[in-house]
MILO-284528 format. One record per residue: residue number from 1; x, y negated, z of N, C-alpha, C, O in turn. Coordinates in pm, whole numbers. Atoms other than C-alpha are relative to their C-alpha. Example, Ala and Ser with C-alpha at 12.3 -4.5 7.8 and 13.67 -1.06 7.14 Angstrom:
<atoms>
1_89_119_0_1230_450_780_90_-120_0_194_-118_66;
2_-82_119_-6_1367_106_714_-77_-109_73_-26_-220_90;
</atoms>
This chain:
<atoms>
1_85_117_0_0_0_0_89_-123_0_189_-115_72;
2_-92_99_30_165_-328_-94_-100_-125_48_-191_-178_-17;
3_40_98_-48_72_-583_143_53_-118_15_161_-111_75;
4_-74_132_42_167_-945_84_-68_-142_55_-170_-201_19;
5_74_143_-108_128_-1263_350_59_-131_-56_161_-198_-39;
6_68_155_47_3_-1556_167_25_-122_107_-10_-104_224;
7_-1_74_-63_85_-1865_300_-128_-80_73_-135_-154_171;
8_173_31_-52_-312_-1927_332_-4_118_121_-9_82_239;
9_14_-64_-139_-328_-1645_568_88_-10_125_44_-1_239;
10_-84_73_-123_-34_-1746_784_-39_-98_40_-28_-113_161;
11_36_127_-59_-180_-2097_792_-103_11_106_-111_-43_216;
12_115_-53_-135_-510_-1912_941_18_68_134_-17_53_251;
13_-119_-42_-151_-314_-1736_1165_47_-38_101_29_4_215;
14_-80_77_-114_-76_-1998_1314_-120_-105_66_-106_-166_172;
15_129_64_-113_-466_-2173_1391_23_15_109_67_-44_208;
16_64_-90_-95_-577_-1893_1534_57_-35_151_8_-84_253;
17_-76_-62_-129_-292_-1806_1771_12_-119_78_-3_-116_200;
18_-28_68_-116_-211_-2152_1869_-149_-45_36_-124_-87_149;
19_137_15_-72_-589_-2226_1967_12_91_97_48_31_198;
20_-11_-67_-73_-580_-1936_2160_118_-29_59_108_-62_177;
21_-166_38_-108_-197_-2003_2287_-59_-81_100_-22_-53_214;
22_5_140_-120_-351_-2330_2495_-132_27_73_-199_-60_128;
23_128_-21_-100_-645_-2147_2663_83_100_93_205_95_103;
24_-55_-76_-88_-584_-1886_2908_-6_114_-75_20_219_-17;
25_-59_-183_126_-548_-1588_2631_152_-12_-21_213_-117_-3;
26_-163_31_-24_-180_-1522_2598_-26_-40_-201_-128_-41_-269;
27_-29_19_121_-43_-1607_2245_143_-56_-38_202_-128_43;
28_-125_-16_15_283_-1616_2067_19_-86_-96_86_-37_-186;
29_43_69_89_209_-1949_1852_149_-71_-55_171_-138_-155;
30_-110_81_62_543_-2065_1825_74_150_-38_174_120_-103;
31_-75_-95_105_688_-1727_1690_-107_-8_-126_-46_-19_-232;
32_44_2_118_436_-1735_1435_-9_-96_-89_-37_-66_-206;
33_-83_61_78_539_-2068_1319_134_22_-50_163_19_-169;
34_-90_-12_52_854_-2008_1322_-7_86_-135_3_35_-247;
35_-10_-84_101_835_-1687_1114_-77_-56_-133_-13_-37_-236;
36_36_55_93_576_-1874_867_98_-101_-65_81_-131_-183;
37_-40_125_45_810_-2151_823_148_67_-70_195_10_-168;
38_-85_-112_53_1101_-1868_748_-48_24_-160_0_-1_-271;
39_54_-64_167_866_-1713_479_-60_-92_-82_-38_-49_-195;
40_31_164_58_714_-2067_330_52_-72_46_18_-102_160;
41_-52_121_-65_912_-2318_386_-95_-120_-88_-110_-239_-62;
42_37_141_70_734_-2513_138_-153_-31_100_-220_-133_82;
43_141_6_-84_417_-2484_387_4_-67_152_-88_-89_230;
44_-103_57_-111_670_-2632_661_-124_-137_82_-167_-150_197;
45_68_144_-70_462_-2974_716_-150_83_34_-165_113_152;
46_100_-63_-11_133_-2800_692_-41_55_113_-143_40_181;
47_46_-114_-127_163_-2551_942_63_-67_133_-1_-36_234;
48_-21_124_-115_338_-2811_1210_-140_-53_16_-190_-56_129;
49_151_115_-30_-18_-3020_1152_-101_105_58_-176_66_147;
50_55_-66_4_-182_-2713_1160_-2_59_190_-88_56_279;
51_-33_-46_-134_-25_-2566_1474_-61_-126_112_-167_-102_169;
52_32_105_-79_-62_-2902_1688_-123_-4_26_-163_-2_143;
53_150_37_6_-438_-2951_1577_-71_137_93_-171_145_165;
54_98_-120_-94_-499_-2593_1719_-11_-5_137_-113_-2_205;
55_-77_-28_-145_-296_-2580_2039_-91_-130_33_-148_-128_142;
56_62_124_-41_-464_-2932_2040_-145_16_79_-174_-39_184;
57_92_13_-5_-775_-2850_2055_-66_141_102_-180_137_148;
58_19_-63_-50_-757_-2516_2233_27_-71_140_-51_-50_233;
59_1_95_-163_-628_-2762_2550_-149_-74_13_-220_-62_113;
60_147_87_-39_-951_-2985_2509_-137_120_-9_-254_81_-1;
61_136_-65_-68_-1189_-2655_2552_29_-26_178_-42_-71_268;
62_-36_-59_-129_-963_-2563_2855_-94_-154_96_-177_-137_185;
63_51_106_-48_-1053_-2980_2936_-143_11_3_-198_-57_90;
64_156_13_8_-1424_-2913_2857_-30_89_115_-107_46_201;
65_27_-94_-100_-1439_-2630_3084_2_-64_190_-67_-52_291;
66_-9_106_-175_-1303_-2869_3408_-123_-45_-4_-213_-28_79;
67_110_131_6_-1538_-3114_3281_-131_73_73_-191_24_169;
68_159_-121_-56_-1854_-2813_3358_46_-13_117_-44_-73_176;
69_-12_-50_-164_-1717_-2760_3706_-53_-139_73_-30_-251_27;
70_53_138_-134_-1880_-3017_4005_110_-94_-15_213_-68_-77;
71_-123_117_-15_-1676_-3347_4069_14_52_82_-52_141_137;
72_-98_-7_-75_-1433_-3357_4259_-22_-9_132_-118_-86_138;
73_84_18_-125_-1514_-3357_4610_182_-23_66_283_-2_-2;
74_-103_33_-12_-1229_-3473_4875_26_169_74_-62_241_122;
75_-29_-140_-5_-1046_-3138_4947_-14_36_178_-45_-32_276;
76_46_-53_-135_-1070_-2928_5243_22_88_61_-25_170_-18;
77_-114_-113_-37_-887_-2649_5448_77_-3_24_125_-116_29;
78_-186_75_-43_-538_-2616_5553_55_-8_-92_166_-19_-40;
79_-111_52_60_-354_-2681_5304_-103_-109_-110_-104_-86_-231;
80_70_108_67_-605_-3005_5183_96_-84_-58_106_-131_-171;
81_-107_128_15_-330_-3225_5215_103_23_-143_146_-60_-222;
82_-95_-28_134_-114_-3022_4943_-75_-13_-139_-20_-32_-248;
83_70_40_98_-426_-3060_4735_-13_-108_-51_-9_-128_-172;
84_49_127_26_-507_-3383_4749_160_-95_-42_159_-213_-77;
85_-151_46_-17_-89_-3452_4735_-33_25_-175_-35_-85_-231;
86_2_-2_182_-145_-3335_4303_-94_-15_-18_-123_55_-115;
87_145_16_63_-478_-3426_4261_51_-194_-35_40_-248_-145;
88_-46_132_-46_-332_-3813_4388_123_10_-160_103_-85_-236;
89_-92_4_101_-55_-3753_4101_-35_0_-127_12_-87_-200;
90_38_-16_72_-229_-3624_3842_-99_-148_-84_-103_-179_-203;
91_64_84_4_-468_-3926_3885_83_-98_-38_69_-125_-157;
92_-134_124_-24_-179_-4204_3922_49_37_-170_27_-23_-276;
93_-85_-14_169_10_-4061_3605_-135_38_-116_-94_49_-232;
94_125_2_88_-402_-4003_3419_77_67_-107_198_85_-119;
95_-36_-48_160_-406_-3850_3065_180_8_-38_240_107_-80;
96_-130_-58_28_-41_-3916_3028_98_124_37_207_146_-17;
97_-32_-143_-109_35_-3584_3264_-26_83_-105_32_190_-120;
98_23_-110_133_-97_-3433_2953_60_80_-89_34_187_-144;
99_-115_-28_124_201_-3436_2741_91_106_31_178_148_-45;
100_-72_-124_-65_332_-3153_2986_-117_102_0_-115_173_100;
101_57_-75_-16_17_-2940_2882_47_106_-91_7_222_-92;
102_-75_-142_100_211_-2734_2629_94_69_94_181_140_42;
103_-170_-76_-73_471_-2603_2945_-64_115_61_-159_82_132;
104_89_-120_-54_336_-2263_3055_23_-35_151_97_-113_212;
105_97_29_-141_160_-2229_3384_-29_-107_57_-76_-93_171;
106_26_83_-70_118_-2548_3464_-97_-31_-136_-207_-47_-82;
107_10_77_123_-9_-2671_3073_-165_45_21_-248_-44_-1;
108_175_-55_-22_-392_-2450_3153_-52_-136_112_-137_-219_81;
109_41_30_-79_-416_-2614_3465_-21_-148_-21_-133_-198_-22;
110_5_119_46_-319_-2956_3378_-152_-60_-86_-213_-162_-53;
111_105_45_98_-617_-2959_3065_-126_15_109_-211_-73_123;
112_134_-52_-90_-875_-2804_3317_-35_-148_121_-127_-229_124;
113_18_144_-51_-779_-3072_3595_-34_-101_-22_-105_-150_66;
114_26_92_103_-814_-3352_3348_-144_-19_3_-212_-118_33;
115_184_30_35_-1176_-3263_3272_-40_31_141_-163_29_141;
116_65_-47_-127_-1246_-3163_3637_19_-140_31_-94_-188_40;
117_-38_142_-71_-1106_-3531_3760_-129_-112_-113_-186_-214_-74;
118_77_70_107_-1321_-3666_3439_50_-132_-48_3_-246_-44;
119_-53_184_23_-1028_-3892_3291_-50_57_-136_-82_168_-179;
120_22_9_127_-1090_-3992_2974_34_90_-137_154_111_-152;
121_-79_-109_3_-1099_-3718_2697_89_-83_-130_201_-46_-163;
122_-109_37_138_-963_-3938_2374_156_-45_55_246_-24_-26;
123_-134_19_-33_-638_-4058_2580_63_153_35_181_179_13;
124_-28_-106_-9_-648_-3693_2686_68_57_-102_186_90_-105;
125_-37_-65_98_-653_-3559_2376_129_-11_-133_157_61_-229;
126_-87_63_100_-375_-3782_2205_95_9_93_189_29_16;
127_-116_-57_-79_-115_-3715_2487_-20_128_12_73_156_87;
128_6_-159_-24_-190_-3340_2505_63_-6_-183_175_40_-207;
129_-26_-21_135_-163_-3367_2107_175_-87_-5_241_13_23;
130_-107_12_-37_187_-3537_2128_99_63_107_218_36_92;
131_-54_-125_-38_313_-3289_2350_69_95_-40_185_136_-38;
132_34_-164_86_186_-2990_2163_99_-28_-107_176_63_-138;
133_-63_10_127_359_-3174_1852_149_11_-9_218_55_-100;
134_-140_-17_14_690_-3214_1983_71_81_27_192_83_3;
135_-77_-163_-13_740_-2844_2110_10_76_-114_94_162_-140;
136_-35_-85_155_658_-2736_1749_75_-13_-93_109_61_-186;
137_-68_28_108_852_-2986_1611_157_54_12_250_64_-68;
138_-131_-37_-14_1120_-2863_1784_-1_173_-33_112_220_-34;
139_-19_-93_44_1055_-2523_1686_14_22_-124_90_106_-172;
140_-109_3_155_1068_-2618_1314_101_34_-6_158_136_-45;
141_-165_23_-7_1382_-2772_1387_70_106_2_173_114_-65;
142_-125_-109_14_1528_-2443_1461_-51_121_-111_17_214_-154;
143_-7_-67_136_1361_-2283_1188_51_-58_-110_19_7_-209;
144_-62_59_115_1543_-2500_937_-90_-120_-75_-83_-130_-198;
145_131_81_78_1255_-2771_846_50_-140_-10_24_-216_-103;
146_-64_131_48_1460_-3074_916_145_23_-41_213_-71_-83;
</atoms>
């Protein structure tokens, strides 16, 4: 059987995975740029816009999902104080905290917080998307794109 990956199906692909990469499903979105950008290079810009817009947008469900949960109430228990110590941060540094939502284990929590605190989602979504863009761009980079 002679199977042959189209740069249209890699492009659907590197969606897929990075949408899924920025929720809580695991995903491997920057090997599958890379390797696309290996086997098309001429698809190089494409699948950078491509990748970002996913990973982008898979952070603003994770943000929609905070947003569903109750406000914020002031925290409570023994260790309140350690709560309310990154809730106080998150707030202070707003949407811009975002641009660290592409860093694993913290990058879920970050989008979720966001919409749970109910900052704004278009500043959200344009620092989470500058983020996302410059971990891929740097994964070009070492696939050979610049």
């Amino acid at each position: 059987m002679d199977f042959a990956f189209t740069a249209e199906a890699g492009l659907a692909g590197l969606f897929i995975s990075s949408f899924l990469g920025a929720t809580l499903l695991p995903g491997g979105s920057e090997a599958v740029l890379f390797a696309l950008i290996l086997l098309h290079p001429e698809q190089a810009a494409a699948a950078l816009v491509l990748a970002t817009a996913g990973n982008t947008l898979g952070g603003l469900s994770t943000y929609a999902m905070g947003r569903w949960l109750p406000a914020p109430q002031k925290p409570a228990g023994a260790d309140a104080a350690r709560k309310e110590k990154y809730l106080a941060a998150l707030r202070r540094h707003g949407a811009a905290a975002l641009a660290l939502a592409w860093a694993p284990l913290i990058g879920d929590a970050l989008c979720a917080a966001a919409g749970w605190l109910r900052l704004p989602w278009l500043p959200c979504a344009l620092w989470m998307a500058t983020g996302k863009a410059a971990r891929y761009g740097l994964v070009a980079a070492g696939a050979g794109m610049f």
